[in-house]
MIDREN-492611 format. One record per residue: x, y, z of N, C-alpha, C, O in turn. Coordinates in pm, whole numbers, padded with zeros to 5 digits, always signed. Atoms other than C-alpha are relative to their C-alpha. Example, Ala and Ser with C-alpha at 12.3 -4.5 7.8 and 13.67 -1.06 7.14 Angstrom:
REM residues 2
+00089-00119+00000+01230-00450+00780+00090+00120+00000+00194+00118+00066;-00082-00119-00006+01367-00106+00714-00077+00109+00073-00026+00220+00090;
This chain:
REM residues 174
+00118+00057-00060+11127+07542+09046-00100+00112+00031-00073+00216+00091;+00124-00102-00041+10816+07729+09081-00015+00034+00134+00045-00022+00225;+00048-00016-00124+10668+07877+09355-00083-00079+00086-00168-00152+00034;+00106+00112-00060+10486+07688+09567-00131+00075+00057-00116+00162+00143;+00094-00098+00001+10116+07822+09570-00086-00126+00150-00034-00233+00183;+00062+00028-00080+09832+07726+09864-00134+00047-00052-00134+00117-00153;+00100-00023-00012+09508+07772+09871-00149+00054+00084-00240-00029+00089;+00101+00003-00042+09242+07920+10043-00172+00026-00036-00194+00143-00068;+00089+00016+00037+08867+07846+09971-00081-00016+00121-00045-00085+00217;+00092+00040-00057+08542+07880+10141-00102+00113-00074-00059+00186-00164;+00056-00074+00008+08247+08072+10104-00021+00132+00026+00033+00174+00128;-00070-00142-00062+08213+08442+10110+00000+00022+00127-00045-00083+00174;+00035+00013-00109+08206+08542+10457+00024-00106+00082-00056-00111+00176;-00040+00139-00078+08347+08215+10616+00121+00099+00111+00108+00113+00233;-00111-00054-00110+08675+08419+10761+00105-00031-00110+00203-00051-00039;-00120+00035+00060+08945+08335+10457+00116+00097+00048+00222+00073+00106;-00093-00095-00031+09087+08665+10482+00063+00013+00145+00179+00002+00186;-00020+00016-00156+09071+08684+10835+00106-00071+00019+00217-00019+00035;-00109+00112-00024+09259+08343+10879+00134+00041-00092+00244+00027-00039;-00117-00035+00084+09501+08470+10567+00084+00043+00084+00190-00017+00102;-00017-00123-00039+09566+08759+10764+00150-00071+00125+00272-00078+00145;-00058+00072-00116+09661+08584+11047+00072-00117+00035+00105-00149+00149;-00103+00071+00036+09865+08320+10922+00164+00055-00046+00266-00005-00013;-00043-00067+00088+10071+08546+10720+00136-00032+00091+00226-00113+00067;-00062-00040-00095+10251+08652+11023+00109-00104+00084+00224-00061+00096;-00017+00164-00012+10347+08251+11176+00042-00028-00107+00142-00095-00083;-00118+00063+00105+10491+08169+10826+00147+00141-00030+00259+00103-00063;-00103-00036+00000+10711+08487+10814+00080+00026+00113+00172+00108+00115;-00098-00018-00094+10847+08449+11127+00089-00162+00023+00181-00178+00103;-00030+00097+00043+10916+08094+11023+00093+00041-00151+00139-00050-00221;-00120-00019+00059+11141+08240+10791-00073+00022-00184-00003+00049-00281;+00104-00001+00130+10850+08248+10474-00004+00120-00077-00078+00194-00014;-00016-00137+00079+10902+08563+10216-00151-00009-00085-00141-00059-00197;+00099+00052+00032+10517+08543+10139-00088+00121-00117-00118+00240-00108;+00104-00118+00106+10310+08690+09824-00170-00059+00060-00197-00166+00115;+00182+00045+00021+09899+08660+09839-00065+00018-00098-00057+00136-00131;+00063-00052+00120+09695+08658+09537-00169-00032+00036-00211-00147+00043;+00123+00030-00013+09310+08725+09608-00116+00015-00147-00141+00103-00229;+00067-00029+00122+09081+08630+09367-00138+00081+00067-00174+00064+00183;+00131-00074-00001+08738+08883+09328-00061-00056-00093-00022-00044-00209;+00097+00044+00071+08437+08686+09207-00060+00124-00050-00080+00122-00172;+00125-00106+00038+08225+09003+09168+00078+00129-00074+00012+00220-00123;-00064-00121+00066+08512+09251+09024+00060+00070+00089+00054+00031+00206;-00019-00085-00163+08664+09526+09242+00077+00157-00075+00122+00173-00189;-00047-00135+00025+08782+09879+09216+00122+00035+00093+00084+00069+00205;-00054+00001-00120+09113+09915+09411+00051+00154-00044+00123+00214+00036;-00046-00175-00007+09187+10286+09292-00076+00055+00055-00186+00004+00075;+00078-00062-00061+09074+10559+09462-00057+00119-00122+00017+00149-00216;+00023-00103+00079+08844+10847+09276+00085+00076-00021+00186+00053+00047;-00065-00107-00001+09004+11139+09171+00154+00018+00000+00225+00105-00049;-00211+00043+00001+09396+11008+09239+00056+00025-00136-00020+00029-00233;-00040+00016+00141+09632+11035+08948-00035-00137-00053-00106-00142-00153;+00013+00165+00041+09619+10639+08900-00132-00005-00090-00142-00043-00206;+00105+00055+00075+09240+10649+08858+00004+00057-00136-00018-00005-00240;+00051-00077+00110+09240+10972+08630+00050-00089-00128-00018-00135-00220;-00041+00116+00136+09492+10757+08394-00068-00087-00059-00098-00071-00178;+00090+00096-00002+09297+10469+08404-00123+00020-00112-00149-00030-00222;+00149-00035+00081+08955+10639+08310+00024+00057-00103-00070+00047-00182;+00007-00094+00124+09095+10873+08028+00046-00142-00129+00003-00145-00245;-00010+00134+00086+09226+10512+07863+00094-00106+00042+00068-00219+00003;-00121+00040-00015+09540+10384+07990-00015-00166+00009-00080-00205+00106;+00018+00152-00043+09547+09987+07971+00060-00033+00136-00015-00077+00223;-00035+00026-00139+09752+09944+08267+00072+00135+00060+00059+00236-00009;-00004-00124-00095+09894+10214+08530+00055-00059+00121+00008-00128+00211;-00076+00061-00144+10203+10170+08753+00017+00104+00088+00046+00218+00052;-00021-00123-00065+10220+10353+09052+00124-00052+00062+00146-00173+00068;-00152+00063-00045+10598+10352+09216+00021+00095+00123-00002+00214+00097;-00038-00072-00111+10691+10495+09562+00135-00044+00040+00191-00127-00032;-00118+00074+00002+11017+10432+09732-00100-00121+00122-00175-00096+00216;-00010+00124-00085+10966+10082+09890-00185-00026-00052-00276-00019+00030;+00167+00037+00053+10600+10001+09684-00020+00007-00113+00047+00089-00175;-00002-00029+00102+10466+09942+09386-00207-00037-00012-00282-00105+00057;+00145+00073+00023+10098+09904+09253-00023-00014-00134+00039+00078-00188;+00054+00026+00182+09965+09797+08852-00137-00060+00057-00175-00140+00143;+00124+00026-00001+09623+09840+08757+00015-00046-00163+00059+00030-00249;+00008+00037+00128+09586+09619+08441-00103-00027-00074-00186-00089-00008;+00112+00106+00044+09333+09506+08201+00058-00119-00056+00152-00119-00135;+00006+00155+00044+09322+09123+08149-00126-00046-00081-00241-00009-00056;+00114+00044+00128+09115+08957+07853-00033-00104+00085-00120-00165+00022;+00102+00138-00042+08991+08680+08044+00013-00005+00180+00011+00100+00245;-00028+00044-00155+09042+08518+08431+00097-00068-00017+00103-00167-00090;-00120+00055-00018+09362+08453+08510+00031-00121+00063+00019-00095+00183;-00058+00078-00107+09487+08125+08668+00091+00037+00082+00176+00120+00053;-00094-00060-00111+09662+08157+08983+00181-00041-00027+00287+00004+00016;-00174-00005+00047+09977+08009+08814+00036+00100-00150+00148+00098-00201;-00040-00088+00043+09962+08261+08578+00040+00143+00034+00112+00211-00040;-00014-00109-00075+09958+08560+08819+00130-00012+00060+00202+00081+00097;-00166+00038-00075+10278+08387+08962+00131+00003-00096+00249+00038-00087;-00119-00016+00151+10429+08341+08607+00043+00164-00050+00126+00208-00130;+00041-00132+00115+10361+08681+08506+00039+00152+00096+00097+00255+00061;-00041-00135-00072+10382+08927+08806+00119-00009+00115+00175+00088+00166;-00073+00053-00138+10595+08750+09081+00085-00064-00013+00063-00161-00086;-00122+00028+00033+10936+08667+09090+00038-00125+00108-00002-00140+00224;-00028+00109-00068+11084+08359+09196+00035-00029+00133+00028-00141+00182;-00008-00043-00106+11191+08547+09536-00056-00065+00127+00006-00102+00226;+00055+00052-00077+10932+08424+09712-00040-00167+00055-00075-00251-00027;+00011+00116-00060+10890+08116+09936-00146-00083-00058-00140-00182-00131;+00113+00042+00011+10497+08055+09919-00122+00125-00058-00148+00226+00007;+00152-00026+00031+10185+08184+09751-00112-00002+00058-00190-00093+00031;+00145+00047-00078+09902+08210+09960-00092+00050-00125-00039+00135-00198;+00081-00009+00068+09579+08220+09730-00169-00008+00020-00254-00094+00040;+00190+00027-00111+09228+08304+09844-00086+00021-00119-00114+00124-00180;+00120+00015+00086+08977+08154+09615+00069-00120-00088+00135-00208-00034;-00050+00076+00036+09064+07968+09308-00041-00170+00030+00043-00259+00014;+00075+00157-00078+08847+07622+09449+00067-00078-00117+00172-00139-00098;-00010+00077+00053+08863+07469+09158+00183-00042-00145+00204-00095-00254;-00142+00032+00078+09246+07451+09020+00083-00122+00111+00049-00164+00222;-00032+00140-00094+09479+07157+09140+00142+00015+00102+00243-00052+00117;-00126-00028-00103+09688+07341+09413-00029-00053+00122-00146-00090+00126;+00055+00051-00157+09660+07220+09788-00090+00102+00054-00087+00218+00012;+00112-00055-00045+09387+07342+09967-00045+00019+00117-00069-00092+00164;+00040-00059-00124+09276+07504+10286-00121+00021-00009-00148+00126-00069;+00157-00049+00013+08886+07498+10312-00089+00084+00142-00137+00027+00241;+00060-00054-00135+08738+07735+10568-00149-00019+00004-00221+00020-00088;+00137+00004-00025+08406+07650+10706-00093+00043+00110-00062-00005+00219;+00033-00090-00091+08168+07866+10908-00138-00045+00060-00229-00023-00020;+00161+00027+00031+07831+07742+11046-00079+00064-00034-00164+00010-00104;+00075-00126+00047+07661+08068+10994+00011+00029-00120-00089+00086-00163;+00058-00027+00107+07746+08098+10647+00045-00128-00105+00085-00130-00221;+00004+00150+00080+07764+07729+10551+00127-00048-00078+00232+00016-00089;-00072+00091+00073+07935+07461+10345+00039+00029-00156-00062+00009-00224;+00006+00036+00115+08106+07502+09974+00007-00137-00024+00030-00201+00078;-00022+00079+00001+08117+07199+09815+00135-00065-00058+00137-00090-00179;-00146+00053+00028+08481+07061+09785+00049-00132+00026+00015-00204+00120;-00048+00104-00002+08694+06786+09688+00078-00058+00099+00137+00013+00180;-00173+00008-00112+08955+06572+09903+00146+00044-00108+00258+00092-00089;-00116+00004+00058+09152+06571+09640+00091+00154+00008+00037+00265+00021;-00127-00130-00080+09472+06837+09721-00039+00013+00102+00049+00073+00163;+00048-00117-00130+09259+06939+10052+00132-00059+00041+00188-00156-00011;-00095+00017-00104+09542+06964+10333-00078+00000+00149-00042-00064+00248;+00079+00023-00154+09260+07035+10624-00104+00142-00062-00104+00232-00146;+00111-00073-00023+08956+07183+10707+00032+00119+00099+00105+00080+00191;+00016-00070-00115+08942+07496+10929-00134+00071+00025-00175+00162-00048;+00108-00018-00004+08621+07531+11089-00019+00058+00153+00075+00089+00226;+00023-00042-00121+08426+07640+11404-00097-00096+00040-00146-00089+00153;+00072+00131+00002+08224+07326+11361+00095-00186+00025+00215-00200+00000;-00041+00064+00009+08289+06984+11417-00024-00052-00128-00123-00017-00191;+00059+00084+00161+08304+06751+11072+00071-00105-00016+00142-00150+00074;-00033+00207-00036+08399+06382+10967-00003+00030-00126-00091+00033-00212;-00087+00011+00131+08647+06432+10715+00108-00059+00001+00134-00092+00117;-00056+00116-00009+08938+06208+10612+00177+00117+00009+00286+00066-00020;-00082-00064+00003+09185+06542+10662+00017+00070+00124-00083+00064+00195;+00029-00067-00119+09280+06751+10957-00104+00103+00007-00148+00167-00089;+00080-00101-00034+09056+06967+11142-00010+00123+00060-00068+00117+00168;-00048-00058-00135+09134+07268+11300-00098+00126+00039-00198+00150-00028;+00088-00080-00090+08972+07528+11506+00067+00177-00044+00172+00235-00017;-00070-00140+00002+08960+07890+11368+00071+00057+00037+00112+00150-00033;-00084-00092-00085+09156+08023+11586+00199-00073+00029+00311-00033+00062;-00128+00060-00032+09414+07770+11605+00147+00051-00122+00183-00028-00209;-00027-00041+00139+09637+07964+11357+00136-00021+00063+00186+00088+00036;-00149+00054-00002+09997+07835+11474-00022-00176-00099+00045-00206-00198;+00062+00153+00064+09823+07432+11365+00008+00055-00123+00089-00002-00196;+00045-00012+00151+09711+07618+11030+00159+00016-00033+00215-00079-00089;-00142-00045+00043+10081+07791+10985+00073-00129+00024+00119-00159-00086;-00071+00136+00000+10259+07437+11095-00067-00118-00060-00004-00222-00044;+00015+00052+00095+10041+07254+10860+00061+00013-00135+00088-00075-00217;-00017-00048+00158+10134+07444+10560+00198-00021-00001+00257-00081-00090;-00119+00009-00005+10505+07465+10658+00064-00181+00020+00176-00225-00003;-00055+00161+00020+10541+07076+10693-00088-00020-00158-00045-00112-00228;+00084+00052+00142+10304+07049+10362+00145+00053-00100+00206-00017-00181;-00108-00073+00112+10580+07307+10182+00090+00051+00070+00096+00171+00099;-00163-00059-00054+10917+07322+10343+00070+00112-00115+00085+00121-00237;-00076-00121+00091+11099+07643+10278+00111-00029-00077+00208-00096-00044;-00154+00086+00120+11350+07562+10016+00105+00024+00016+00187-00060-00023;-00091-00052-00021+11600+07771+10124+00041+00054+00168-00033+00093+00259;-00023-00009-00131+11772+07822+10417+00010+00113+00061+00079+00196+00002;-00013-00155-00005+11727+08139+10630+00114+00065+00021+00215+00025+00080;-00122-00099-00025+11943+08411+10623+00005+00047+00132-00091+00073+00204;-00016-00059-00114+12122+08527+10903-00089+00091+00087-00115+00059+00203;+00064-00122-00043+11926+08844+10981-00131-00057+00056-00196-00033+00159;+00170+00041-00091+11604+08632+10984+00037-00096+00122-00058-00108+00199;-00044+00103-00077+11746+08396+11202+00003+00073+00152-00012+00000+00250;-00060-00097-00097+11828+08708+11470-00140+00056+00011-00171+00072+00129;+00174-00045-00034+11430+08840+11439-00080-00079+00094-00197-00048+00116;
């Protein structure tokens, strides 16, 4: 069985990450072994100048693993935009409980829409939403919850996608 992926969507600047951030924490203490995959509309550079990684990189290298003990990083090139169930097929091992996914609006995973009044409304479907999280009120046919309420957001998602597996001892003792 696949992973079970989530969604988060809003506009830039709404708080996704933020709220990610801060969920993260409430599903692994709920026992959740959690990956994140963020999508970048505009591109992104996550090497640093001058590092070995980049020099590889820039002299040609298609991809570039870096390995530490307890870390790993790959800088790849991809021919197109990936779907988020291909990033799961392809880099991420069945290990994990849940997928969180920030961006991605328009694929047909469940959905978390953050909404900010200051930097407005995307426009999104019901279809998959699971709830709104806003700092606004709104008159939608899904829950609503209050930025901050980030135990509601984490006990939404965990009754939406029960952990499949039962925890291990050790987490059980954390």
């Amino acid at each position: 069985m696949p992973v079970p992926i989530v969604c988060f969507i809003g506009r830039s600047n709404s708080g996704k990450t933020t709220l990610v951030e801060r969920v993260i924490p409430e599903l692994v203490r709920a026992g959740y072994r959690v990956a994140t995959v963020k999508h970048a509309g505009h591109g992104f550079d996550l090497d640093t100048e001058g590092k070995d990684s980049w020099r590889h990189k820039r002299a040609g290298a298609s991809s570039v693993v870096v390995v530490s003990k307890g870390s790993l990083a790959m800088f790849t090139d991809v021919s197109e935009q990936l779907k988020v169930e291909e990033i799961r097929d392809r880099f991420l091992d069945a290990s994990y409980d849940l997928i969180i996914a920030e961006g991605w609006k328009s694929e047909g995973y469940p959905k978390i829409v953050v909404i900010r009044e200051q930097v407005g409304e995307i426009p999104f479907s019901l279809d998959g939403l699971l709830a709104v999280v806003s700092d606004k009120p709104l008159d939608v046919d899904v829950p609503v919850l209050d930025l901050n309420d980030i135990a509601g957001v984490a006990a939404l998602i965990i009754k939406q996608i029960p952990l499949r597996r039962p925890r291990a001892e050790h987490e059980l003792e954390a």
